[in-house]
PQR file with spaces between the fields and no chain letter, atoms N, CA, C, O and H, PARSE charges and radii, in Angstrom:
ATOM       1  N    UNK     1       0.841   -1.193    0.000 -0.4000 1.5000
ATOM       2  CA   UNK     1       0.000    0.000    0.000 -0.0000 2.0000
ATOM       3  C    UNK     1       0.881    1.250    0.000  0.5500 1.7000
ATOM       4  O    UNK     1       1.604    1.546    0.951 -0.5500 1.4000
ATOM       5  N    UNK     2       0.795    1.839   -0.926 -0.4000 1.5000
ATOM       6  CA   UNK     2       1.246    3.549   -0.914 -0.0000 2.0000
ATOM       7  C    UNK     2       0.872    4.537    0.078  0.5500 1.7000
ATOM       8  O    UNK     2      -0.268    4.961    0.266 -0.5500 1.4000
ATOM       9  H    UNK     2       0.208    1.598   -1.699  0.4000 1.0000
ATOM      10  N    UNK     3       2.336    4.994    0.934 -0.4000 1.5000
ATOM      11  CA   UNK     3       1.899    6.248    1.624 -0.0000 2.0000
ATOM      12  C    UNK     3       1.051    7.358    0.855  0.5500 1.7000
ATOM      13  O    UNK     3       1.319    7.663   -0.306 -0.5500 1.4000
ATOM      14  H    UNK     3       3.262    4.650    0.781  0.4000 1.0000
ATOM      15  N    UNK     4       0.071    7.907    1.533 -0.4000 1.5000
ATOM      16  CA   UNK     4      -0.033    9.389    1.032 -0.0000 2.0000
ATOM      17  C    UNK     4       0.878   10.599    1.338  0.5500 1.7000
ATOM      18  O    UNK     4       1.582   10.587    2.347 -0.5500 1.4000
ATOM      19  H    UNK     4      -0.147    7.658    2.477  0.4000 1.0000
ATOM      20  N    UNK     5       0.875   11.355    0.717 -0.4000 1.5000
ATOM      21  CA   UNK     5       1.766   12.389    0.749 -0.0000 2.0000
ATOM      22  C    UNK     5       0.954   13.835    0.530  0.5500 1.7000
ATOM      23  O    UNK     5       0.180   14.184   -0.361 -0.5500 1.4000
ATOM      24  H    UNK     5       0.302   11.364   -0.103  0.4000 1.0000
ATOM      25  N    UNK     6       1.401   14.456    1.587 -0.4000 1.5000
ATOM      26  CA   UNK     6       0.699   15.727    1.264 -0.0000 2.0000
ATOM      27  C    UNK     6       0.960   16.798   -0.121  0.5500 1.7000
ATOM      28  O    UNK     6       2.089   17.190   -0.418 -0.5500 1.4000
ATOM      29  H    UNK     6       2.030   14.173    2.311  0.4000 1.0000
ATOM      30  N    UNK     7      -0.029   17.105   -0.734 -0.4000 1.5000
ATOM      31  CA   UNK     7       0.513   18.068   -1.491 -0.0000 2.0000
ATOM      32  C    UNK     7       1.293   19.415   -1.008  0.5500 1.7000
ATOM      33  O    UNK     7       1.149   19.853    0.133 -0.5500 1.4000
ATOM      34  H    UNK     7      -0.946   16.787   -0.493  0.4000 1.0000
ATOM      35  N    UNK     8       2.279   20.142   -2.150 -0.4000 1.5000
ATOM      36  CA   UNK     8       2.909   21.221   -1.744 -0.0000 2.0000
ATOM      37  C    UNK     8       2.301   22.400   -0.796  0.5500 1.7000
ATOM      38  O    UNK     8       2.943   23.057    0.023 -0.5500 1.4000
ATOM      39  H    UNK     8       2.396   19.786   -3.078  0.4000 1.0000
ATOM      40  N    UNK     9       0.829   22.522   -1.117 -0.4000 1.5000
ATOM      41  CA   UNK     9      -0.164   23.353   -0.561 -0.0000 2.0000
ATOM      42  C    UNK     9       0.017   22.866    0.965  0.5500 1.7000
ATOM      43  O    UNK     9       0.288   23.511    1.979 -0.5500 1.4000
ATOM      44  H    UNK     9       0.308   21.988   -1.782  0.4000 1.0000
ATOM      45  N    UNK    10      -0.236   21.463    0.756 -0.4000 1.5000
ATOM      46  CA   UNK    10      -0.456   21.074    2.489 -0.0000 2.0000
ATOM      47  C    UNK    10       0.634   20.675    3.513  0.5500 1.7000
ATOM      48  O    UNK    10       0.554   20.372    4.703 -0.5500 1.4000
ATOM      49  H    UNK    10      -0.456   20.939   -0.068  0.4000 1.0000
ATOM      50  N    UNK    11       1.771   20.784    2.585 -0.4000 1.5000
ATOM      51  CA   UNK    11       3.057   21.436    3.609 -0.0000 2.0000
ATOM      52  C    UNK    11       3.551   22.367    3.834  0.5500 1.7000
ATOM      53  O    UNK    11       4.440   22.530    4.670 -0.5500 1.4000
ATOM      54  H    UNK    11       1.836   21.030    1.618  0.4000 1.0000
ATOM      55  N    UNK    12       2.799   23.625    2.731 -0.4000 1.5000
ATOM      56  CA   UNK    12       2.818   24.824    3.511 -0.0000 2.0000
ATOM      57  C    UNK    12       1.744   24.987    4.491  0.5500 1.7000
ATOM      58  O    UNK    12       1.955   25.287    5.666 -0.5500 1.4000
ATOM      59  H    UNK    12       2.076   23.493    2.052  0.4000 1.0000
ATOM      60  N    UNK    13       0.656   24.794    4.014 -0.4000 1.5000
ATOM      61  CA   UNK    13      -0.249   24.427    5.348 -0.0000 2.0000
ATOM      62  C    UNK    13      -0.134   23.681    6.788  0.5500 1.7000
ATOM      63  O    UNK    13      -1.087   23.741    7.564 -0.5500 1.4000
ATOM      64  H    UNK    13       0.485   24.550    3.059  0.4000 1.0000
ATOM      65  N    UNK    14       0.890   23.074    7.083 -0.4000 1.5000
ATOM      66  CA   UNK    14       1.258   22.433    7.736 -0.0000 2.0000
ATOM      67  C    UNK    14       2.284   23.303    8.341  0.5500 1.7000
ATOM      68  O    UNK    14       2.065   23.572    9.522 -0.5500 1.4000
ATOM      69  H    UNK    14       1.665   23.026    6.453  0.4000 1.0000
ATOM      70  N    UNK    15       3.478   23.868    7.760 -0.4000 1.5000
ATOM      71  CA   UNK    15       4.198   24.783    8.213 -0.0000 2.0000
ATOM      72  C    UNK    15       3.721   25.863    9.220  0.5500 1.7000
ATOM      73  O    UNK    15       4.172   26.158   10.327 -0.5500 1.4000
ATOM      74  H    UNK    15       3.656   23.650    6.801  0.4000 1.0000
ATOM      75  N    UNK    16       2.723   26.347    8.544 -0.4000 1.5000
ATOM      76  CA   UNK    16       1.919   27.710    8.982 -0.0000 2.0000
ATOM      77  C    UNK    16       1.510   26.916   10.013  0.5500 1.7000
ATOM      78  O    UNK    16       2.243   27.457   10.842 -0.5500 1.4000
ATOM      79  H    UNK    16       2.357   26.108    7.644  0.4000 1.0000
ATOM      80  N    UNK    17       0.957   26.099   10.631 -0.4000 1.5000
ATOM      81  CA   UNK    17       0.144   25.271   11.760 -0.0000 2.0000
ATOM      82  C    UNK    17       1.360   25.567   12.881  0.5500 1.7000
ATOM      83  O    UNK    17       1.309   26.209   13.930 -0.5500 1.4000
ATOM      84  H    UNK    17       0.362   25.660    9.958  0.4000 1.0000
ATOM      85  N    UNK    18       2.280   24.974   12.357 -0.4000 1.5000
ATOM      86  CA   UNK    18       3.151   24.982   13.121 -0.0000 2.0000
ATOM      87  C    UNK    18       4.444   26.000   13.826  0.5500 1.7000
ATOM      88  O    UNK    18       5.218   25.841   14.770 -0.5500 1.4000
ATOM      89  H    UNK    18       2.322   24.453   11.504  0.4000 1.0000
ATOM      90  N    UNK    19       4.163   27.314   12.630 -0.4000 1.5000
ATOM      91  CA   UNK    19       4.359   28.341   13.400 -0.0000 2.0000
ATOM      92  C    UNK    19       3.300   29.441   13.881  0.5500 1.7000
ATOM      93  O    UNK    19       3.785   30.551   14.101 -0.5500 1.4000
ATOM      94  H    UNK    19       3.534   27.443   11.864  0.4000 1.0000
ATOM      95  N    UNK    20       2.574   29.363   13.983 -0.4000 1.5000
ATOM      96  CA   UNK    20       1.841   29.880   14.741 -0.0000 2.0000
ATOM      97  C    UNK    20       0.560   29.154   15.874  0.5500 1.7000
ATOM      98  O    UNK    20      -0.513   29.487   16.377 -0.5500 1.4000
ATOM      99  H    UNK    20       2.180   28.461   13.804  0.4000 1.0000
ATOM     100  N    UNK    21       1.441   28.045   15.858 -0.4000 1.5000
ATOM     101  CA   UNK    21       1.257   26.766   17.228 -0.0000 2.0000
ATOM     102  C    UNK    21      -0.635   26.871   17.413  0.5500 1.7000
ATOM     103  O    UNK    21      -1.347   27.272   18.333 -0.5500 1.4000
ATOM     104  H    UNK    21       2.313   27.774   15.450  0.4000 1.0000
ATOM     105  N    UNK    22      -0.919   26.322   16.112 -0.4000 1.5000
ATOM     106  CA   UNK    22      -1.867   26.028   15.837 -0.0000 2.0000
ATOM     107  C    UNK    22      -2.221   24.908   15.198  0.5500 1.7000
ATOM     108  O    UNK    22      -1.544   24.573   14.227 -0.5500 1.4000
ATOM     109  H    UNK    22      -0.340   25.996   15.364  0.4000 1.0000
ATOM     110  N    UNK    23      -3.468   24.014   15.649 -0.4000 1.5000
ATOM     111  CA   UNK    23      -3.815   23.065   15.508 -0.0000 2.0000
ATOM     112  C    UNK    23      -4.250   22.878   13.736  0.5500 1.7000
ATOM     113  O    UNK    23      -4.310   23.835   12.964 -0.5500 1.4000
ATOM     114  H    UNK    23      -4.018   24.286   16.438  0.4000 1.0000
ATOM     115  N    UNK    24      -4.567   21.179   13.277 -0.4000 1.5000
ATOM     116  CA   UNK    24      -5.549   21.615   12.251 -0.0000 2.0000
ATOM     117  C    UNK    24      -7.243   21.795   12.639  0.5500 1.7000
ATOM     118  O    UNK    24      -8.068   22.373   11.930 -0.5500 1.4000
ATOM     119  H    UNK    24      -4.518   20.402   13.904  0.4000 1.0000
ATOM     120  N    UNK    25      -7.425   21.328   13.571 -0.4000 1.5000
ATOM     121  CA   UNK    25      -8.655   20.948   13.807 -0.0000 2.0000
ATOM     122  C    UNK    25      -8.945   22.675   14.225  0.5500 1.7000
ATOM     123  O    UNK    25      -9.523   23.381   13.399 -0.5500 1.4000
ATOM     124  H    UNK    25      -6.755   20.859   14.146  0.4000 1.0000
ATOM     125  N    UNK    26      -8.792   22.870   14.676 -0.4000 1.5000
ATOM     126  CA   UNK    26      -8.631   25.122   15.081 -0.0000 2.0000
ATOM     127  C    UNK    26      -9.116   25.364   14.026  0.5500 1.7000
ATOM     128  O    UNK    26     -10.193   25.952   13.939 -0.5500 1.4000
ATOM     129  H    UNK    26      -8.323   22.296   15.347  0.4000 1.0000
ATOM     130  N    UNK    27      -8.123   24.785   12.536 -0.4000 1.5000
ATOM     131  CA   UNK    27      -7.900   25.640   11.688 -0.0000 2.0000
ATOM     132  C    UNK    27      -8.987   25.455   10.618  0.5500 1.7000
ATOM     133  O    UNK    27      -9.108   26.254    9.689 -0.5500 1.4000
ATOM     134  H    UNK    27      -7.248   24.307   12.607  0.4000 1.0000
ATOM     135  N    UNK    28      -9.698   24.481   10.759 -0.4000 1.5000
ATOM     136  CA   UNK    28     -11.430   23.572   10.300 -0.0000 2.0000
ATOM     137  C    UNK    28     -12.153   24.216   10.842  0.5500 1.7000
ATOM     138  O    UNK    28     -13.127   24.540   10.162 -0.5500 1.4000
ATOM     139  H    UNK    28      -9.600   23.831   11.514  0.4000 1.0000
ATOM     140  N    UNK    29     -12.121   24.642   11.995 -0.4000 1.5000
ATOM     141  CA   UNK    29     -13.524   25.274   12.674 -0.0000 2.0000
ATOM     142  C    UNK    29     -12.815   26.637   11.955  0.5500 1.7000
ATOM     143  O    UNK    29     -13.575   26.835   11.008 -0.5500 1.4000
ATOM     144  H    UNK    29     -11.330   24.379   12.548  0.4000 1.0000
ATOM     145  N    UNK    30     -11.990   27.458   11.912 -0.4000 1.5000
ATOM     146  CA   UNK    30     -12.380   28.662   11.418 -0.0000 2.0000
ATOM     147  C    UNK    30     -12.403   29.015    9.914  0.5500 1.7000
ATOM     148  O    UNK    30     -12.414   30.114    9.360 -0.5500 1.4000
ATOM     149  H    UNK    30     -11.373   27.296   12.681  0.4000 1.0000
ATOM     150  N    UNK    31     -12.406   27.595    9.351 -0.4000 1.5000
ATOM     151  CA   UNK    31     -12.394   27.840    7.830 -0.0000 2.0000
ATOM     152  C    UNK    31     -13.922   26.994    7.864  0.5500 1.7000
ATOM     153  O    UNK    31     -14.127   26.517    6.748 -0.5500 1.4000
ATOM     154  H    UNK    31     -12.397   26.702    9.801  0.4000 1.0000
ATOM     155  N    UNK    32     -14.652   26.790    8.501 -0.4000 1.5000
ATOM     156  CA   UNK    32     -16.008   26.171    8.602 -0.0000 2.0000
ATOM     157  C    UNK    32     -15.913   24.768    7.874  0.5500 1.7000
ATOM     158  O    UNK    32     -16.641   24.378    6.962 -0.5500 1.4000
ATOM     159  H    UNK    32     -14.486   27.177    9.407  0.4000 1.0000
ATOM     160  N    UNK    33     -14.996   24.179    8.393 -0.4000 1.5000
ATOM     161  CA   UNK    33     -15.220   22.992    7.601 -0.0000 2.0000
ATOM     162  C    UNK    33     -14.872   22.094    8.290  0.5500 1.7000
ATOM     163  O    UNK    33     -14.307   22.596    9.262 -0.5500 1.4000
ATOM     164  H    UNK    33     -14.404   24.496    9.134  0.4000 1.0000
ATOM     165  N    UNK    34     -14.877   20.727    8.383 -0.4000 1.5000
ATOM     166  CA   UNK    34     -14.257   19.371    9.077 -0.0000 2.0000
ATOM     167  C    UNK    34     -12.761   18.804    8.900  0.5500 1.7000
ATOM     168  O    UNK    34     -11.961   18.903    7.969 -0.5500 1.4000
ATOM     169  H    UNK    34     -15.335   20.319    7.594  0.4000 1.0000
ATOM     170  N    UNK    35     -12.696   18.189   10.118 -0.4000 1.5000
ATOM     171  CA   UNK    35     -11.073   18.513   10.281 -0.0000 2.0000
ATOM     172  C    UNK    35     -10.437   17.304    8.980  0.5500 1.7000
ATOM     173  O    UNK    35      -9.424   17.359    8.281 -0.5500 1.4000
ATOM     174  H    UNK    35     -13.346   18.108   10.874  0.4000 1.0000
ATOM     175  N    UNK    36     -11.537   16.275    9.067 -0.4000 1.5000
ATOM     176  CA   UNK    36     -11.399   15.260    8.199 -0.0000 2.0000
ATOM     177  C    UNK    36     -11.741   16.087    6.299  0.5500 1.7000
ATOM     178  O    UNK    36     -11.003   15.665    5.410 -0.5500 1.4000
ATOM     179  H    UNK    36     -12.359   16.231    9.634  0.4000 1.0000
ATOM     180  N    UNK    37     -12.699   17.046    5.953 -0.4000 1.5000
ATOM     181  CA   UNK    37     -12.342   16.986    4.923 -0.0000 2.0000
ATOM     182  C    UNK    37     -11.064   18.039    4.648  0.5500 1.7000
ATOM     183  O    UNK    37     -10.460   18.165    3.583 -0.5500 1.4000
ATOM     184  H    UNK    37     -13.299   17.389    6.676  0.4000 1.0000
ATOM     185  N    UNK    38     -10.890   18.548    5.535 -0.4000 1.5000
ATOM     186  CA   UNK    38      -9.357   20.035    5.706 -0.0000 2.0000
ATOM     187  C    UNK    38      -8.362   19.360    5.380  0.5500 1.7000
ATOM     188  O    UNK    38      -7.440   19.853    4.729 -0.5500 1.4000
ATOM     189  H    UNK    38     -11.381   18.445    6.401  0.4000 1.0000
ATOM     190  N    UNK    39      -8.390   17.484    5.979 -0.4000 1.5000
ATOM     191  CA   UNK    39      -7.099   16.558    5.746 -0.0000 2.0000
ATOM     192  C    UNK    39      -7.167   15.933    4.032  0.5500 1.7000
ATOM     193  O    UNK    39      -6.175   15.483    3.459 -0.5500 1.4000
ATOM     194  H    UNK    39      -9.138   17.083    6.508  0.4000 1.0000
ATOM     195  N    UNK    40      -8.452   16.019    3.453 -0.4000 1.5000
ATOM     196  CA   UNK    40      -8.622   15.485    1.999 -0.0000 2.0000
ATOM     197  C    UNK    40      -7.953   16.857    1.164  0.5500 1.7000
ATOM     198  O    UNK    40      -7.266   16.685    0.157 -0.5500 1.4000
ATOM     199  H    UNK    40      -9.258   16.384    3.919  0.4000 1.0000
ATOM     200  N    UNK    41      -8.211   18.080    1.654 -0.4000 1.5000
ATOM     201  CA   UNK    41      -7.460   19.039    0.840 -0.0000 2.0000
ATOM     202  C    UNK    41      -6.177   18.749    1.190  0.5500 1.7000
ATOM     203  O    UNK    41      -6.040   17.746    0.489 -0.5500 1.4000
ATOM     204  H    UNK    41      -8.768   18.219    2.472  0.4000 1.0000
ATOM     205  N    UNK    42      -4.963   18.897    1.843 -0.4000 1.5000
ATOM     206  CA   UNK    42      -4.105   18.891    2.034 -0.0000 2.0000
ATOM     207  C    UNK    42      -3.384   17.458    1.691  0.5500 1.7000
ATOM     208  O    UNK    42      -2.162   17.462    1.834 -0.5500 1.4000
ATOM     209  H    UNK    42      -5.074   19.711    2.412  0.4000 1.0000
ATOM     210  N    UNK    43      -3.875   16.465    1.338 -0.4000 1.5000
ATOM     211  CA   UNK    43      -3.461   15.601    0.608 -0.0000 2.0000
ATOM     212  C    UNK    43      -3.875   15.447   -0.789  0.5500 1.7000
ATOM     213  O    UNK    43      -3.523   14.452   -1.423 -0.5500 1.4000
ATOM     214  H    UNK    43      -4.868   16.462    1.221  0.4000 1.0000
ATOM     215  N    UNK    44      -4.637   16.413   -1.335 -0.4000 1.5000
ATOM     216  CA   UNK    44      -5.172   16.510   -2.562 -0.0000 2.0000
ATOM     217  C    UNK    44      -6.246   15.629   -3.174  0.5500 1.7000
ATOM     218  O    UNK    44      -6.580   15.636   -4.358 -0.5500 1.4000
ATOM     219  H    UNK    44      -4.922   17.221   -0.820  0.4000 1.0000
ATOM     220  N    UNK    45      -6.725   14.893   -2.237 -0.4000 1.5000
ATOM     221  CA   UNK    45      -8.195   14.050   -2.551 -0.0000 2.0000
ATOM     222  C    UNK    45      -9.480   14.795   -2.535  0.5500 1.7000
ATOM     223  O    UNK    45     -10.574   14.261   -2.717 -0.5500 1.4000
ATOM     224  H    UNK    45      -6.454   14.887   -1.275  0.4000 1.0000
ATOM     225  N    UNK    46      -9.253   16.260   -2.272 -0.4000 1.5000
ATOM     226  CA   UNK    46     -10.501   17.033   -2.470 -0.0000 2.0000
ATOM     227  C    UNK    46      -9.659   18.501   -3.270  0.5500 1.7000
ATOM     228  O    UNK    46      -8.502   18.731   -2.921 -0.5500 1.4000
ATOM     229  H    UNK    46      -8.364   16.693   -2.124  0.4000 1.0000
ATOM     230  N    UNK    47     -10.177   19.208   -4.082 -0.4000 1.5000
ATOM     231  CA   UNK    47      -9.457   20.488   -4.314 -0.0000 2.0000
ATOM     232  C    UNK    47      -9.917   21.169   -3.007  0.5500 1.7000
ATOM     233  O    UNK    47      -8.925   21.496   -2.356 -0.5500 1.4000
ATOM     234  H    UNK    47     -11.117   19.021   -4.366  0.4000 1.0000
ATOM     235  N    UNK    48     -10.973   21.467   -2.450 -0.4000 1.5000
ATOM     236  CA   UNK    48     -11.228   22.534   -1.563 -0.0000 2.0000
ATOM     237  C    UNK    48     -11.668   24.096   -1.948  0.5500 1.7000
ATOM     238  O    UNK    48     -12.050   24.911   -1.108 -0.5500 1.4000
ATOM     239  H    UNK    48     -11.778   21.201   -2.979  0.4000 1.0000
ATOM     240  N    UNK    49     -11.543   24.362   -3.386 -0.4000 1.5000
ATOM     241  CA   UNK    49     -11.879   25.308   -3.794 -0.0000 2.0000
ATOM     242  C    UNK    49     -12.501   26.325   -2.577  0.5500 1.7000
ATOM     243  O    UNK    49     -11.970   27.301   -2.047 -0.5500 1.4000
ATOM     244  H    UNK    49     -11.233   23.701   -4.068  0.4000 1.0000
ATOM     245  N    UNK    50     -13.576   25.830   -2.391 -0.4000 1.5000
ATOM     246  CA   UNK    50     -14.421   26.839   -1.325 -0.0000 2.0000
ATOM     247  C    UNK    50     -13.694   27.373   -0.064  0.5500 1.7000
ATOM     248  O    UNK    50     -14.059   28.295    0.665 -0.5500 1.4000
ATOM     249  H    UNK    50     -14.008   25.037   -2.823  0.4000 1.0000
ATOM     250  N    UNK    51     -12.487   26.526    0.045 -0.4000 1.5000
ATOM     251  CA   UNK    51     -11.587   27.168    1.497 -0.0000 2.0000
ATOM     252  C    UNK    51     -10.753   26.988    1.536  0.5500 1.7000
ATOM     253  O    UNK    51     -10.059   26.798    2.534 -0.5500 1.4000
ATOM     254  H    UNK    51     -12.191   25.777   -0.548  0.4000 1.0000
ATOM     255  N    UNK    52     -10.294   26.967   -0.257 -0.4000 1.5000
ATOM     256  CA   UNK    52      -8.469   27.699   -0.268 -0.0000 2.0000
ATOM     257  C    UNK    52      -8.162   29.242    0.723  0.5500 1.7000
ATOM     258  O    UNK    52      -7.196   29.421    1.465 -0.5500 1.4000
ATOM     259  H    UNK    52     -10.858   27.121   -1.068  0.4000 1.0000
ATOM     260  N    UNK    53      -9.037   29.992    0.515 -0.4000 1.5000
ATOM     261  CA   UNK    53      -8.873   31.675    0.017 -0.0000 2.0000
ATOM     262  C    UNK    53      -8.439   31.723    1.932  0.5500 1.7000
ATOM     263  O    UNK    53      -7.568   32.138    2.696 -0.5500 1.4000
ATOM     264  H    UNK    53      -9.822   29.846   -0.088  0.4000 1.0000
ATOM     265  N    UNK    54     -10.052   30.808    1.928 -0.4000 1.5000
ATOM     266  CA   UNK    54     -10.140   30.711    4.160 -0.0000 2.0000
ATOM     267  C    UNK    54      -8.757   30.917    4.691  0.5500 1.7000
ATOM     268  O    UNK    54      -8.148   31.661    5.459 -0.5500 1.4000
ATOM     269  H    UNK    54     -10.759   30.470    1.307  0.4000 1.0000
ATOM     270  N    UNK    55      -8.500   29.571    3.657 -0.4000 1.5000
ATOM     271  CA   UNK    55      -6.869   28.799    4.883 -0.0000 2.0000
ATOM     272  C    UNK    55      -6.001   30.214    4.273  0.5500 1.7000
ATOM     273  O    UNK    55      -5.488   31.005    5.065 -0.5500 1.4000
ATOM     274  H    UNK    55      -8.995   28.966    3.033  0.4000 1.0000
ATOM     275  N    UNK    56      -5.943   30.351    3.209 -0.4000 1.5000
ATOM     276  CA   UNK    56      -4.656   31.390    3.423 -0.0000 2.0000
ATOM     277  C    UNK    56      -4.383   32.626    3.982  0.5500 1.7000
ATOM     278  O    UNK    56      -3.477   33.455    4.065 -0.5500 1.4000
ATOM     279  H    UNK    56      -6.360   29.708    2.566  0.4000 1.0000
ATOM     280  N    UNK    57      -5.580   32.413    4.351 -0.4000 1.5000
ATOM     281  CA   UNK    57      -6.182   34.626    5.430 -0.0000 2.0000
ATOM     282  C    UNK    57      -5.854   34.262    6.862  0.5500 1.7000
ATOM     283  O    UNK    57      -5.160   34.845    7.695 -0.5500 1.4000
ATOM     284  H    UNK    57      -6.316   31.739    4.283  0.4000 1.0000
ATOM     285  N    UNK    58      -6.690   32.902    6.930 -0.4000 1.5000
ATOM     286  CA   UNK    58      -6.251   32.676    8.647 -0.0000 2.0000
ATOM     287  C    UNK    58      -4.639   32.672    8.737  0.5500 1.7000
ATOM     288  O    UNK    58      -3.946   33.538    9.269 -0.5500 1.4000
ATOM     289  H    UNK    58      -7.254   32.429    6.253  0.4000 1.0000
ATOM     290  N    UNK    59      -4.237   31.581    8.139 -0.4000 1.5000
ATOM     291  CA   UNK    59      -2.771   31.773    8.132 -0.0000 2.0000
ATOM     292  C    UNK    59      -1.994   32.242    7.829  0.5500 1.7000
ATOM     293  O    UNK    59      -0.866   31.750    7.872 -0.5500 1.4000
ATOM     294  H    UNK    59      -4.800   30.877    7.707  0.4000 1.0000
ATOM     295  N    UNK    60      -2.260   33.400    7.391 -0.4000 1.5000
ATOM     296  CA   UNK    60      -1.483   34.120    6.602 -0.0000 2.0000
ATOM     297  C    UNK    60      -0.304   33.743    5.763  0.5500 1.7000
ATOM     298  O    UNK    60       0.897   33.809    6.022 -0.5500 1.4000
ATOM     299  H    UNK    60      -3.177   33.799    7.357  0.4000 1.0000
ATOM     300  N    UNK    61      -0.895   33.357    4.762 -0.4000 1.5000
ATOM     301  CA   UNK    61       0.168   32.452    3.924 -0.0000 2.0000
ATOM     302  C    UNK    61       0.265   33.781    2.847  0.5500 1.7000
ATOM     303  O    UNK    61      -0.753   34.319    2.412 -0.5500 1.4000
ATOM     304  H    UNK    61      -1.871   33.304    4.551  0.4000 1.0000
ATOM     305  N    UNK    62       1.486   34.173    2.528 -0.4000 1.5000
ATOM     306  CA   UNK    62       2.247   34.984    1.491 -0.0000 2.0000
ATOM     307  C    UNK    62       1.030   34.114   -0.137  0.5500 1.7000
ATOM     308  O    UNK    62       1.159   32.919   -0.403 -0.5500 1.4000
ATOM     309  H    UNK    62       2.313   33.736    2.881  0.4000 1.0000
ATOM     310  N    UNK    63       0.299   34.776   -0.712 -0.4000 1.5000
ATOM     311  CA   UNK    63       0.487   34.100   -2.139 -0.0000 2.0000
ATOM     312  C    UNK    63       2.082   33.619   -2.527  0.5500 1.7000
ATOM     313  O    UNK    63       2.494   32.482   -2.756 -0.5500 1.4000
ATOM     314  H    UNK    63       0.194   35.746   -0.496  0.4000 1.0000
ATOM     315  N    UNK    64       2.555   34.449   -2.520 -0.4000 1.5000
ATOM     316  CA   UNK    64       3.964   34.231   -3.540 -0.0000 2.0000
ATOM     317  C    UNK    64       4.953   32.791   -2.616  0.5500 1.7000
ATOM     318  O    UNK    64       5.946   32.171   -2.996 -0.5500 1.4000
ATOM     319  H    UNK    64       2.220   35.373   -2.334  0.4000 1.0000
ATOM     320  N    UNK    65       4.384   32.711   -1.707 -0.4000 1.5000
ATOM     321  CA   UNK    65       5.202   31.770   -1.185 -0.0000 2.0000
ATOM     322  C    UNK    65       4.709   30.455   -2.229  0.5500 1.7000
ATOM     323  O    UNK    65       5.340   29.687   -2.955 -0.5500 1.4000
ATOM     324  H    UNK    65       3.577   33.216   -1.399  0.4000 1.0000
ATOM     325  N    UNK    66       3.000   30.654   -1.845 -0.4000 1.5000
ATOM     326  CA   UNK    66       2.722   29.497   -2.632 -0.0000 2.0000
ATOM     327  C    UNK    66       2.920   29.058   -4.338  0.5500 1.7000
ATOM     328  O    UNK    66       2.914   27.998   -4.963 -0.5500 1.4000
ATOM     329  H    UNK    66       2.488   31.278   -1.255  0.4000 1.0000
ATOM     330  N    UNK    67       3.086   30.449   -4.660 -0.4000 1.5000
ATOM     331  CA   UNK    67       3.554   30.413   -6.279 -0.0000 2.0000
ATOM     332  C    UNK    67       5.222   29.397   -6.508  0.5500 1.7000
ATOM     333  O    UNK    67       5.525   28.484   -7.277 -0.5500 1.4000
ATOM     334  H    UNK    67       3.091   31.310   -4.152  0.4000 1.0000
ATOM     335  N    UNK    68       5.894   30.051   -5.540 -0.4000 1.5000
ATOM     336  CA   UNK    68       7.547   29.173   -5.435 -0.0000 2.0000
ATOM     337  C    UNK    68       7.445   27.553   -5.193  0.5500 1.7000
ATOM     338  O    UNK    68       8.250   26.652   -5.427 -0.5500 1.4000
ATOM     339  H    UNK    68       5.648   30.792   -4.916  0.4000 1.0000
ATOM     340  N    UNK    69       6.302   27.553   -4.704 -0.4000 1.5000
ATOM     341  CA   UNK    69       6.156   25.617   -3.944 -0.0000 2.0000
ATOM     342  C    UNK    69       5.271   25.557   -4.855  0.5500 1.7000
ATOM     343  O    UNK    69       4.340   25.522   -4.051 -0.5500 1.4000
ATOM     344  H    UNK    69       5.648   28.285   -4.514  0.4000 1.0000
ATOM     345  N    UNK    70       4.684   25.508   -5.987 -0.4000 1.5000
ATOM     346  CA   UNK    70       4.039   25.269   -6.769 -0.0000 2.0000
ATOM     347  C    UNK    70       4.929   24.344   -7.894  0.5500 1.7000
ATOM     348  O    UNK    70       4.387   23.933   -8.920 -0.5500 1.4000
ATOM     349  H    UNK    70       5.441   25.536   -6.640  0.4000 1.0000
């Protein structure tokens, strides 16, 4: 069986969790969504469309960071 692997998105997402010592499950309730489908975006089994824009305001993720890990 094949590990999953997070997409580039969801190790910057993951980064950001972790500097600003925040959970994912935190980060589901304030993007209104479940912690389980927050984990299908970040491994890329869901796009998430509806709470890309969320995750990157709460966390303040640089666009341009994500353009370089792209």
């Amino acid at each position: 069986m094949r590990k999953r692997q997070l997409t580039q998105f969801g190790m910057t997402v993951k980064k950001r969790l972790i500097e600003k010592g925040m959970t994912q499950v935190l980060l589901a309730e304030k993007v209104g969504t479940s912690n389980k489908y927050l984990n299908l975006i970040l491994y890329g089994d869901r796009t998430g469309e509806k709470y890309i824009h969320k995750i990157i305001s709460v966390l303040e993720i640089d666009p341009e960071e994500l353009q370089k890990s792209a």
